[in-house]
C-alpha positions as CSV (number, residue, x, y, z in Angstrom):
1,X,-21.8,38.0,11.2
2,X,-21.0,35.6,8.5
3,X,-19.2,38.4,6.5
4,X,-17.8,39.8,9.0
5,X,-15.6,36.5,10.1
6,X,-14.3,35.9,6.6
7,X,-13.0,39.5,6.3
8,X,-11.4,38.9,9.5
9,X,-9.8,35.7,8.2
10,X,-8.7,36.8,4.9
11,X,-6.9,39.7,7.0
12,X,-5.1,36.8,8.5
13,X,-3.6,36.1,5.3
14,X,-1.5,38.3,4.5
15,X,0.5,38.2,7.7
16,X,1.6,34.3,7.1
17,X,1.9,34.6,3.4
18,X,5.2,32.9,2.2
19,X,5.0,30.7,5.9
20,X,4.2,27.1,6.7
21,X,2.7,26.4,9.8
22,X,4.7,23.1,11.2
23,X,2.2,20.6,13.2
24,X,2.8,21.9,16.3
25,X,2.9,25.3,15.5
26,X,6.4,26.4,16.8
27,X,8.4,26.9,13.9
28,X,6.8,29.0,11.2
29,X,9.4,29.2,7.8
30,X,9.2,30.3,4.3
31,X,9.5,27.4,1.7
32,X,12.8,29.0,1.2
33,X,14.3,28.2,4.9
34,X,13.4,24.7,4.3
35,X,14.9,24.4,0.3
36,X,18.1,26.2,2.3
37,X,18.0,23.4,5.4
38,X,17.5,20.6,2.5
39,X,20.5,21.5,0.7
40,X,22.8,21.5,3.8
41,X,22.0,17.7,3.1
42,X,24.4,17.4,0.3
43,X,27.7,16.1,1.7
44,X,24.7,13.3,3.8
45,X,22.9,12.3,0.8
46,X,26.8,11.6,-0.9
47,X,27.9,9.5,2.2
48,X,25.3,7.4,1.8
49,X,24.8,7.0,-1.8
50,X,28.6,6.7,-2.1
51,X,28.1,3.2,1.2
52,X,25.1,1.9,-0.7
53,X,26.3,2.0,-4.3
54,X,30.1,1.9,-4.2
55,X,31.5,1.0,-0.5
56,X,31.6,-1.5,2.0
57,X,27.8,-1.7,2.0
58,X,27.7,-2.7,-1.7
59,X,25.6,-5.5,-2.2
60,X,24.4,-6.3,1.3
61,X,21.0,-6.2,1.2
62,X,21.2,-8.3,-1.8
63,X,22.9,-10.8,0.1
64,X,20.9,-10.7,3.4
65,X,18.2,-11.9,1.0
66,X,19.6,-14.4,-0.6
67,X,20.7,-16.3,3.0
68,X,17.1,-15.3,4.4
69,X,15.3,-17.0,1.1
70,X,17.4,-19.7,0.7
71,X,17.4,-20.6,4.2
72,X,13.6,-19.9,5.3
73,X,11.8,-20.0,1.7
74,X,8.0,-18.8,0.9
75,X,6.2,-17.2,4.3
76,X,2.4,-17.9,4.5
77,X,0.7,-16.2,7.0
78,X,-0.1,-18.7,9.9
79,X,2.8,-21.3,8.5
80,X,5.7,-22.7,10.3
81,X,8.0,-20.8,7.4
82,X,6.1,-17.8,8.6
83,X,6.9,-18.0,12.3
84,X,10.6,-19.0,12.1
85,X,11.0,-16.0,9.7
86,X,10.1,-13.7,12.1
87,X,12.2,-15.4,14.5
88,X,15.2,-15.2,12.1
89,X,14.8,-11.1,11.7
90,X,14.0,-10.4,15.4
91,X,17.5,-12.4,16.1
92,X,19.2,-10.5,12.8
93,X,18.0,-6.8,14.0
94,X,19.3,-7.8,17.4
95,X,22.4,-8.6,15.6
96,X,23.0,-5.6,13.2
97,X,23.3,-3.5,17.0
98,X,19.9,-1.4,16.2
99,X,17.8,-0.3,18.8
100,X,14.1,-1.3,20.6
101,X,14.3,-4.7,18.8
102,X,10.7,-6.0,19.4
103,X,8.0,-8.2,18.5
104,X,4.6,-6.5,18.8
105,X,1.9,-9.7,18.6
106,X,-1.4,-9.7,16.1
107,X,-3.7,-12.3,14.8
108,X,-3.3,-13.4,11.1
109,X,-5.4,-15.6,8.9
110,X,-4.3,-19.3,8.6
111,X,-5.0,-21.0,5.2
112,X,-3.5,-23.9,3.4
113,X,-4.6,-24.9,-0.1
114,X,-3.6,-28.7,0.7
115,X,-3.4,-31.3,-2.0
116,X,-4.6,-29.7,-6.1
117,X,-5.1,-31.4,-9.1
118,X,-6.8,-30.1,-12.3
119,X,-7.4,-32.5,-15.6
120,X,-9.2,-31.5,-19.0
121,X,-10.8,-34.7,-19.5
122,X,-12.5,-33.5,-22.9
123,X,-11.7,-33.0,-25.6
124,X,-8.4,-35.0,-24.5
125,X,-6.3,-35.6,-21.5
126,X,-4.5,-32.5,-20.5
127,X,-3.0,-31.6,-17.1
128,X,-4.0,-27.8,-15.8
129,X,-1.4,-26.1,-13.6
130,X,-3.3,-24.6,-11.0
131,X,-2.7,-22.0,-7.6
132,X,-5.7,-22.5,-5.3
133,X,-6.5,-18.7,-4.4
134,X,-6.1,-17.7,-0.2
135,X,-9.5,-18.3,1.7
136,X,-10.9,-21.0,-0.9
137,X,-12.8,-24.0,-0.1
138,X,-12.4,-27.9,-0.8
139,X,-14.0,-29.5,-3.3
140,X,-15.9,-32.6,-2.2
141,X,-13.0,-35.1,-1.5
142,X,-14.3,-36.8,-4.6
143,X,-13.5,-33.6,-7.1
144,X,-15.8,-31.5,-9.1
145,X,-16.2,-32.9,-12.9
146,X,-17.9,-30.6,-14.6
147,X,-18.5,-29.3,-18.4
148,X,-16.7,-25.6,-18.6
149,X,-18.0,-22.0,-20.3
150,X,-15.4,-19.9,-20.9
151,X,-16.1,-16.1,-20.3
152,X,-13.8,-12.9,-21.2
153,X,-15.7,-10.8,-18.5
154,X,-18.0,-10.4,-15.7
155,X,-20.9,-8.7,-17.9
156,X,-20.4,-11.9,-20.6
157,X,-21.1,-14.1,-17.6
158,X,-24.2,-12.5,-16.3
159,X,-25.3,-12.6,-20.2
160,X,-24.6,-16.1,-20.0
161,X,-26.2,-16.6,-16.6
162,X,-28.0,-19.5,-18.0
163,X,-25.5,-21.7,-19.5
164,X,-23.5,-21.3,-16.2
165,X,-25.4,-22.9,-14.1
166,X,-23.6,-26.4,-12.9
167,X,-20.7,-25.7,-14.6
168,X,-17.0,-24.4,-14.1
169,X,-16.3,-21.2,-14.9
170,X,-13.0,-20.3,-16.6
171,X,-12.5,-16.8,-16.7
172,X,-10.4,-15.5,-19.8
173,X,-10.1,-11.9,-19.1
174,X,-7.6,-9.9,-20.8
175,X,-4.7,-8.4,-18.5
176,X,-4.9,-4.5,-18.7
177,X,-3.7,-3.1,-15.3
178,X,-2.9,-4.8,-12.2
179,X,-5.3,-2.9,-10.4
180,X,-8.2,-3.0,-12.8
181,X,-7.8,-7.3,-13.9
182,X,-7.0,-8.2,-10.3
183,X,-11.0,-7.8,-9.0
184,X,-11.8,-11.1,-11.0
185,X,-9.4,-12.9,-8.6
186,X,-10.5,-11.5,-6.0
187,X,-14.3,-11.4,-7.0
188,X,-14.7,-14.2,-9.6
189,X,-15.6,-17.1,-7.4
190,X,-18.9,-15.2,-5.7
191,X,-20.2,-13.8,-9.1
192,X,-19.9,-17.5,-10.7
193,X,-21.3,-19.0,-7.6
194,X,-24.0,-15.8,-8.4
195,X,-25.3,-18.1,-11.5
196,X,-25.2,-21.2,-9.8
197,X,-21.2,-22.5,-11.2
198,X,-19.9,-25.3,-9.2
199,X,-16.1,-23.9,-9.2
200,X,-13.9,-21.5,-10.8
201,X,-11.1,-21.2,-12.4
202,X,-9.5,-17.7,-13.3
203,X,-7.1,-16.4,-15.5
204,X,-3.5,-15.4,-13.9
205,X,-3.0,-12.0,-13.5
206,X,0.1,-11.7,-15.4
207,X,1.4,-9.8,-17.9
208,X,3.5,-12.5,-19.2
209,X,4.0,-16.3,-18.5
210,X,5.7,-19.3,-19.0
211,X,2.3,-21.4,-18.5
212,X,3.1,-20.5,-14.7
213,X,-0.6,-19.8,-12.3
214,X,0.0,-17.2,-10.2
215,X,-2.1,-17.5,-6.7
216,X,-3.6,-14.4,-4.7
217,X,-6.1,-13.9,-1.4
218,X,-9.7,-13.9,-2.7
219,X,-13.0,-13.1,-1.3
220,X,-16.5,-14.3,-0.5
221,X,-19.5,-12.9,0.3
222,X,-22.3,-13.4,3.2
223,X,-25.3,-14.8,1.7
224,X,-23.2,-16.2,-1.5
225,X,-22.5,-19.6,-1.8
226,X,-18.4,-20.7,-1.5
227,X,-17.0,-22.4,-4.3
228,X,-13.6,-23.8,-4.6
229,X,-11.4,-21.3,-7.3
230,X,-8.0,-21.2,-8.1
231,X,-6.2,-19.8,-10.7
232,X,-4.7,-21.4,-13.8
233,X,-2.3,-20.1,-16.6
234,X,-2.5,-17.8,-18.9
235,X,-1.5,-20.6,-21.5
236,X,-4.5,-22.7,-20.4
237,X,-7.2,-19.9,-20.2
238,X,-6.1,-19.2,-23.7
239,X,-6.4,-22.7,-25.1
240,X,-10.0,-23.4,-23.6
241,X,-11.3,-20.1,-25.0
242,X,-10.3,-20.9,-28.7
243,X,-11.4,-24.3,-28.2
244,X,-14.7,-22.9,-26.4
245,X,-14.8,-20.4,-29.4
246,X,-15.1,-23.1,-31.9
247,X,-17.7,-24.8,-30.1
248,X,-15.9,-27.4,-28.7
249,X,-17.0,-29.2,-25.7
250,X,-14.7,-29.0,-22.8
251,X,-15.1,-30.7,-19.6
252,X,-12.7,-30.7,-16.7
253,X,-11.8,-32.3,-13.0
254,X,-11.1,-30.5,-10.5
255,X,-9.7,-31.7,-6.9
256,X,-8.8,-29.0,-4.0
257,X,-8.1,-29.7,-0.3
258,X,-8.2,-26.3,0.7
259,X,-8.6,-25.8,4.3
260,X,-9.0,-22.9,6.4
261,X,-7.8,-22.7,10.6
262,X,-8.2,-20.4,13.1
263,X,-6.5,-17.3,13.3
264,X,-3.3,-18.0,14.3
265,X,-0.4,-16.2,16.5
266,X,1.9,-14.2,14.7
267,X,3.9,-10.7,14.9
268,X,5.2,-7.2,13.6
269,X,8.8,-7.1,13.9
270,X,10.4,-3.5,14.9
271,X,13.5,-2.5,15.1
272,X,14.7,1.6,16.0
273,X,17.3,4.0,16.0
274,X,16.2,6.3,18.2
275,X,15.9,9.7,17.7
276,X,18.2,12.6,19.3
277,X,16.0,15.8,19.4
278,X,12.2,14.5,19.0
279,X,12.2,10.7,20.0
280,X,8.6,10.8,19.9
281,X,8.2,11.7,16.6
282,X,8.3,8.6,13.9
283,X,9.8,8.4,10.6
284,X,8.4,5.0,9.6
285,X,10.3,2.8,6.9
286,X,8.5,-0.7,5.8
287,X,7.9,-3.8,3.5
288,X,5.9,-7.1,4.7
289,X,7.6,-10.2,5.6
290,X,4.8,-12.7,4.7
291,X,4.6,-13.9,1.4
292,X,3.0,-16.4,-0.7
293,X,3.7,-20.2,-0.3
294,X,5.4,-20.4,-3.7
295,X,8.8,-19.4,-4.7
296,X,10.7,-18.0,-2.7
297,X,8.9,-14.4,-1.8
298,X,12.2,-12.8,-2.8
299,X,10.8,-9.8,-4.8
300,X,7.4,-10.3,-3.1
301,X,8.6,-8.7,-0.2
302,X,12.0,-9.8,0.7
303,X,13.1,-7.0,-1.3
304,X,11.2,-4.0,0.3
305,X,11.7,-5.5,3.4
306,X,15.5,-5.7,2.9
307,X,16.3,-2.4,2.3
308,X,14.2,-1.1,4.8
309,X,16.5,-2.8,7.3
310,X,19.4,-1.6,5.0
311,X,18.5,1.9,5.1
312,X,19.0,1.6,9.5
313,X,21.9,0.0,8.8
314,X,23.1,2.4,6.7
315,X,22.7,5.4,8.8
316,X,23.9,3.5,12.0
317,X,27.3,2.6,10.2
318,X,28.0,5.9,8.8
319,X,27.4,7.4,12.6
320,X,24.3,8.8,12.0
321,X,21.6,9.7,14.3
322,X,18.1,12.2,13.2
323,X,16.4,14.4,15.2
324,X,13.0,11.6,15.1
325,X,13.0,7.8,15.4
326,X,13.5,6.0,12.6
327,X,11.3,2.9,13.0
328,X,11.7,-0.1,10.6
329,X,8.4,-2.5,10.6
330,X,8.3,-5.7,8.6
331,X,5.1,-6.2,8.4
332,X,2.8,-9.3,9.0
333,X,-0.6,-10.8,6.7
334,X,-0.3,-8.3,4.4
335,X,-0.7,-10.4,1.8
336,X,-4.2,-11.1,3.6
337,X,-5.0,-7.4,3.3
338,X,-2.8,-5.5,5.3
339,X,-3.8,-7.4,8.3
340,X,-1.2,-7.2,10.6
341,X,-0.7,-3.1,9.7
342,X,-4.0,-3.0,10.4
343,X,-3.8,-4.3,14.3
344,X,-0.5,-1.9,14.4
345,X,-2.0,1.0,12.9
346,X,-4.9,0.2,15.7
347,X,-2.6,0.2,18.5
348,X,-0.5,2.9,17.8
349,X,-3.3,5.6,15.7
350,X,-3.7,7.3,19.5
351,X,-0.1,8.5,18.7
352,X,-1.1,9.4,15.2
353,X,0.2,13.2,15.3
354,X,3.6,11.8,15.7
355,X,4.0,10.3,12.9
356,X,5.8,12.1,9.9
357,X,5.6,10.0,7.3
358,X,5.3,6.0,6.8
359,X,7.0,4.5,4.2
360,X,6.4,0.9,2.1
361,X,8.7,-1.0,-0.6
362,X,6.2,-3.2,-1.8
363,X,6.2,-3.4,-5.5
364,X,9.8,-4.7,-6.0
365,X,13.2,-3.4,-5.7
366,X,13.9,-3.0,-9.6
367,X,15.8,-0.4,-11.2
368,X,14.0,2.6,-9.5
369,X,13.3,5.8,-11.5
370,X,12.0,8.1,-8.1
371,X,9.5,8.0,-5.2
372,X,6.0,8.0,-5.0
373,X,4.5,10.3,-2.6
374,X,0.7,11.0,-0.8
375,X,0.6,14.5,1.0
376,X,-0.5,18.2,0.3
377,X,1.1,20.6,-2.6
378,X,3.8,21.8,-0.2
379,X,5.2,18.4,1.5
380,X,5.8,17.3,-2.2
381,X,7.8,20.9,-2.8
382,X,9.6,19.6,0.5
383,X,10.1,15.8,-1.2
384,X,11.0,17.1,-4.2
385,X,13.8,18.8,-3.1
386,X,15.2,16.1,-1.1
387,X,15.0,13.9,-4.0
388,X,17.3,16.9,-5.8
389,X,20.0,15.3,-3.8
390,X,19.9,12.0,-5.1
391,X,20.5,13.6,-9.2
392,X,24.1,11.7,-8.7
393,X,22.7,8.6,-9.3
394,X,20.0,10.2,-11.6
395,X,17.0,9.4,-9.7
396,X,15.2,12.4,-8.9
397,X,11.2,12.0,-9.8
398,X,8.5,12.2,-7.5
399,X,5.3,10.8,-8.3
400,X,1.8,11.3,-7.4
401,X,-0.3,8.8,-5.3
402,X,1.9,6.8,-2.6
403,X,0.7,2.7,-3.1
404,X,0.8,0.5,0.1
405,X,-1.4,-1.9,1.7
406,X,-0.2,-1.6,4.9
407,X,1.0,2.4,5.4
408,X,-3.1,3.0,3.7
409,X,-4.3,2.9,7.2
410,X,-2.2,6.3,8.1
411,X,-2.7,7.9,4.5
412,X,-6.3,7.6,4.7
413,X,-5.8,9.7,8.2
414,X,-4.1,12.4,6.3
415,X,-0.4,11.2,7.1
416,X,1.9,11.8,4.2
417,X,3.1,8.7,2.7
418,X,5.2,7.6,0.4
419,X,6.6,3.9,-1.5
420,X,10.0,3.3,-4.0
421,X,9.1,3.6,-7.8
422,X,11.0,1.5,-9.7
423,X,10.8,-0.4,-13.3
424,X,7.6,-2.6,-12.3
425,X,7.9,-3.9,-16.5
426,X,8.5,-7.2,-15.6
427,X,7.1,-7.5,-11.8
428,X,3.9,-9.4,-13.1
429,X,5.9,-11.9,-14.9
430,X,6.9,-13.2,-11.3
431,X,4.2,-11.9,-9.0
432,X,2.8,-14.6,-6.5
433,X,4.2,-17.2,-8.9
434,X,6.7,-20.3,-8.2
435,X,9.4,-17.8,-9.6
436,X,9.3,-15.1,-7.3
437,X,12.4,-16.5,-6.1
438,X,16.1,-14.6,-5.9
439,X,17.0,-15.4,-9.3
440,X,14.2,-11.9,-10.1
441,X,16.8,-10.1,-7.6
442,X,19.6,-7.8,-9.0
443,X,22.3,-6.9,-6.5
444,X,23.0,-3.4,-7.9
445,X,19.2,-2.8,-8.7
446,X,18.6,-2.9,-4.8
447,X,21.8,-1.0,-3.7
448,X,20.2,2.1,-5.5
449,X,16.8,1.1,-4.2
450,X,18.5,1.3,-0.5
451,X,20.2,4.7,-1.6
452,X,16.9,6.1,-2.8
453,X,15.2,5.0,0.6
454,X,18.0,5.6,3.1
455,X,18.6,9.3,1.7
456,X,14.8,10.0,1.7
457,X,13.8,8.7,5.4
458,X,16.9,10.1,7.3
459,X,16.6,13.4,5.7
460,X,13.2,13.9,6.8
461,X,13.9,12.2,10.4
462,X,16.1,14.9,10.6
463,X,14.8,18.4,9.5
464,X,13.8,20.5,12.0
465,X,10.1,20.4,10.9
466,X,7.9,17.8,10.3
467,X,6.4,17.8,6.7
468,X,3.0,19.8,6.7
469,X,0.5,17.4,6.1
470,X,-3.4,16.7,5.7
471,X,-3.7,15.3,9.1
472,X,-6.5,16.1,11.6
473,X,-5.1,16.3,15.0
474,X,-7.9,16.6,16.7
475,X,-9.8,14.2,18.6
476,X,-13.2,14.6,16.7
477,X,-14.2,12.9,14.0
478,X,-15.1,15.3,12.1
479,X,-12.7,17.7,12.8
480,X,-9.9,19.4,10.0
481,X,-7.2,21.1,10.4
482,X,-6.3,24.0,8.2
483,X,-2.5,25.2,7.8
484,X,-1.8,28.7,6.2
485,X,1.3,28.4,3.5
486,X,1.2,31.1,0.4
487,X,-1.7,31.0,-0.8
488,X,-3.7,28.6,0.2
489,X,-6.1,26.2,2.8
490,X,-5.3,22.4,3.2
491,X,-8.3,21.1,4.7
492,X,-8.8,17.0,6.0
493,X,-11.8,15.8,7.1
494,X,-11.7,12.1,8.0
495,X,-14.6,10.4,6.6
496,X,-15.5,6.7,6.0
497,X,-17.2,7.8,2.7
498,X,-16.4,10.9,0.1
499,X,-18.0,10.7,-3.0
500,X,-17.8,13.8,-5.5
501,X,-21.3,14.3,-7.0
502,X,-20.3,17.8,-8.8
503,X,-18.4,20.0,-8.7
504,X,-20.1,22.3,-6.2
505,X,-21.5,19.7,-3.8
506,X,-19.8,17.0,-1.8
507,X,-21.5,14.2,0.4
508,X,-20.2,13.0,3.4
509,X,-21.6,9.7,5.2
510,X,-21.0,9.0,8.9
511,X,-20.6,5.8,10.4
512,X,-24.3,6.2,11.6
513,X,-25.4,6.7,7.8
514,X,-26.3,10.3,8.7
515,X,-25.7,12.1,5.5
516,X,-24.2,15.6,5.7
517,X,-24.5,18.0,2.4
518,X,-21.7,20.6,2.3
519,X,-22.0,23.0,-0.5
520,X,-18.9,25.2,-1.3
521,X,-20.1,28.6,-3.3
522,X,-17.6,30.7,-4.9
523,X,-15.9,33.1,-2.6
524,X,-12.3,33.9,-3.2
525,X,-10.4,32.4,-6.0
526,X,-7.6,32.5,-4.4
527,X,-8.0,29.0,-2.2
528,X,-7.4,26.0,-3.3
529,X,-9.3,23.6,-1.5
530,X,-7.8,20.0,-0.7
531,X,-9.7,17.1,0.3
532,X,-7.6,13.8,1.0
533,X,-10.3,10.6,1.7
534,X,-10.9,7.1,2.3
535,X,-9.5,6.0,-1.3
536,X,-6.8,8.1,-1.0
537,X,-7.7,10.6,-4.0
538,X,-7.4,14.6,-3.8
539,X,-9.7,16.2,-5.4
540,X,-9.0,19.9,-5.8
541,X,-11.5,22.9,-5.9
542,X,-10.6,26.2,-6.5
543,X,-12.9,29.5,-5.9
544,X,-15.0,27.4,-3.4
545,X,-15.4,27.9,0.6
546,X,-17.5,25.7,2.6
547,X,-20.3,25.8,5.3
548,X,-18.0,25.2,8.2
549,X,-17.9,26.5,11.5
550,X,-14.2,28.2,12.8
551,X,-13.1,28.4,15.9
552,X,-9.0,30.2,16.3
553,X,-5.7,30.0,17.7
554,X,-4.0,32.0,15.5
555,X,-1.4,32.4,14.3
556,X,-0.2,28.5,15.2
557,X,-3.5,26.6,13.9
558,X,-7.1,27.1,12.6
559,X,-9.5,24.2,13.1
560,X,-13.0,23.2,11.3
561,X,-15.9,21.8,13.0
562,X,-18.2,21.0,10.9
563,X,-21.7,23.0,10.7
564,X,-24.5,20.6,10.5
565,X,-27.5,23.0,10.4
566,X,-28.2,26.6,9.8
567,X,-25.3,28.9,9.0
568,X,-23.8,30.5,12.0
């Protein structure tokens, strides 16, 4: 039986080969119908590259920003600041003439680090510039004063467990990505409480400073004990360490009135223009509206947010209106962890199958260089030719891997995402810093960041097909869907846990911790297998089929169910 079901489906292929299979099933076309559609794009993509760069629109994002900055400053989630912000965009959207201008209410964490002071007391007086980190705790109202070890790592602390104990630690760790130093803000506080420090104080991550702490949210555990932490600069991790090095004593005061509330009130702001054809359908454009409570969050979001808005504005003024909504959100907590996307992507995942792609500006609105995009081989054919039409303002790449805190929740679902990639070479110079302010902006840095963004969105809000995607449209958990294009089968399953043991054997663990072992044995080389999960990395098999179970509707769709037992 087994064999004779995959000769039946390897019959199917040669029927569909050369087709996509759009989500819905209704409009099968070769890759080269769609390259065809893409380019009747051309005189589009000009109009609005030409409004952005060089017309009446020149500029205006930039200086949006500026009166939004200068008039509301930094945005903490659960501040005042934060509240009249979104008050200021729900009355601007209104404004600007766009359409479904709303306020959908979450819950967001409310911190406020309070009064700080930090002295080195020995080996002489010296004043420390600290950042308390988001969710830290006091000190005692009388400060901690406490003799320091200086470590360069996590691993030279748990050597050093010992000497640790009652005293501050100052973590000295080198910066080598964002993404790799950024776990001892975030962790360094529970693994010195670990060996029994009384506070500590960590390293900016920055790849540059101006003796300038940069701040940041930061964890604890259950079970661990709290300690206050903030972080300090560069400069001043630097100096204890060669004064630590030579053996010199060095013993610091510490003061933090840190205080955390309860969750407080607060809101996604959304703004539409509605689509003519498939209203239903969402192209969704973002960047978060919260920031930290230094500077002036200008780059840190105002920027991504900005031309998010610009790129609505954009299409409305040149007349424009796509075949799908085109949804701006300006997100809420993200800086909390993508806490207001999170209560979004809660009430509105039900709907999941009509959303095309979601889209995030969150890592600056520098000179940008292309897009970064999350989807299967074929939607990135589909991006890459759309980006073809931006070559007159030479900005053409498309990259791998799609970064976002708040449009994770839909990637990790199989929805293709995708977020601006521009010069990030000096973005941790000013990143959750005191100059994260508009002086970082660059007017005609962020009218080619709108371009890029406007151009990319409308085009796909208005092809007649959605982009083919890893998304699981079924109801069942462990459902996938499979889509027939050349040749090859894209296959999601949603998982809370993938982890690749070889090459040959995958694990996949449930939500009630039942482990299921699929094994994919060589079969037909001619698949290439996809599997998009919770960390939003593919890995690709080739010459591998699984033990699934199929059930048909040919030619529109083919699901999985998994097969958790004997094969059928």
């Amino acid at each position: 039986m087994k064999y004779l079901f995959l000769i039946f489906f390897m019959n199917l292929l040669p029927q569909y080969a050369g087709k996509s299979l759009s989500r819905d099933g209704n409009y099968p076309k070769t890759f080269e119908d769609i390259r065809n559609e893409i380019a009747g794009y051309y005189d589009i993509a000009k109009a609005i590259i030409d409004l952005a760069v060089y017309g009446k629109a020149q500029n205006r994002s930039y200086e949006r920003l500026a009166v939004f900055a200068d008039t509301i400053g930094p945005r903490l989630s659960g501040s005042k600041n934060l509240d009249a912000a979104i008050k200021y965009m729900y009355s601007a959207l209104q404004k600007d003439g766009l359409e479904n201008v709303h306020l959908e209410p979450v819950k967001v964490p409310h911190w406020e680090r309070g009064e700080e002071f930090a002295m080195m007391l020995e080996p002489r007086n010296h004043s420390i510039a600290i950042l308390g980190l988001g969710s830290s705790v006091a000190t005692p109202p009388e400060g901690i004063t406490a003799e320091v070890i200086v470590v360069a790592s996590f691993d030279e602390l748990h050597r050093r467990a010992q000497e640790a104990k009652g005293k501050i630690v100052v973590y000295n760790q080198p910066f080598i990505t964002y993404g790799e130093t950024v776990r001892y803000r975030s962790l360094g506080a529970v693994e010195a409480a670990k060996v029994g420090a009384v506070a500590s104080l960590i390293r900016s991550v920055a790849s540059f400073s101006i003796d300038s702490p940069h701040t940041g949210w930061q964890n604890y555990q259950s079970g661990i004990p709290q300690i206050p932490t903030a972080c300090i600069s560069v400069e001043d991790a630097e100096m204890m360490s060669r004064m630590s090095f030579r053996g010199t004593k060095i013993v610091v005061y510490l003061k933090m009135g840190a205080r955390t509330y309860p969750d407080s009130a607060s809101f996604n702001t959304v703004a539409e223009i509605v689509g003519s054809k498939y209203p239903e359908q969402i192209v969704l454009v973002s960047g978060h509206l919260d920031s930290w409570d230094v500077g002036q969050g200008a780059m840190d979001d105002g920027g991504g947010a900005f031309i998010s808005w610009e790129a609505l504005t954009l299409i409305k003024d040149l007349g424009l209106r796509p075949k799908r909504t085109l949804r701006l959100v300006l997100w809420t907590g993200e800086e909390q962890g993508g806490i207001g996307a999170e209560q979004y992507y809660q009430l509105h995942k039900e709907n999941i199958s009509n959303f095309d792609i979601v889209m995030e500006s969150d890592e600056g609105t520098f000179k940008p260089s292309g897009l970064a995009f999350t989807g299967n081989a074929k939607a990135h054919d589909i991006v890459r030719e759309i980006m073809a039409l931006l070559l007159p303002i030479n900005i053409t790449e498309v990259y791998d891997a799609a970064d976002g805190t708040d449009i994770n929740f839909w990637m990790r679902d199989g929805v293709p995402g995708a977020s601006l990639r521009d010069d990030l070479s000096k973005y941790f110079w000013f990143h959750h810093s005191q100059g994260d302010t508009m002086t970082v902006q660059d007017p005609n840095q962020m009218n080619l960041c709108a371009a890029v963004w406007t151009v990319v969105s409308y085009i796909i809000a208005d092809m007649e097909e959605m982009l083919p995607s890893f998304l699981n449209t079924s109801k069942i958990s462990d459902e996938g869907m499979v889509s027939l294009w050349y040749d090859e089968v894209i296959i999601c399953m949603q998982t809370d846990h993938l982890q690749q043991e070889k090459y040959n054997k995958i694990n996949l663990s449930h939500q009630n911790n039942h482990c299921v072992e699929y094994i994919f044995i060589d079969l037909f080389s001619i698949f290439q297998i996809y599997f998009l999960y919770s960390n939003d990395v593919q890995l690709i098999f080739s010459s591998y089929t699984f033990k699934v179970r199929m059930c048909f509707s040919v030619p529109e769709q083919i699901y999985l169910s998994c097969f958790n037992g004997n094969v059928w």
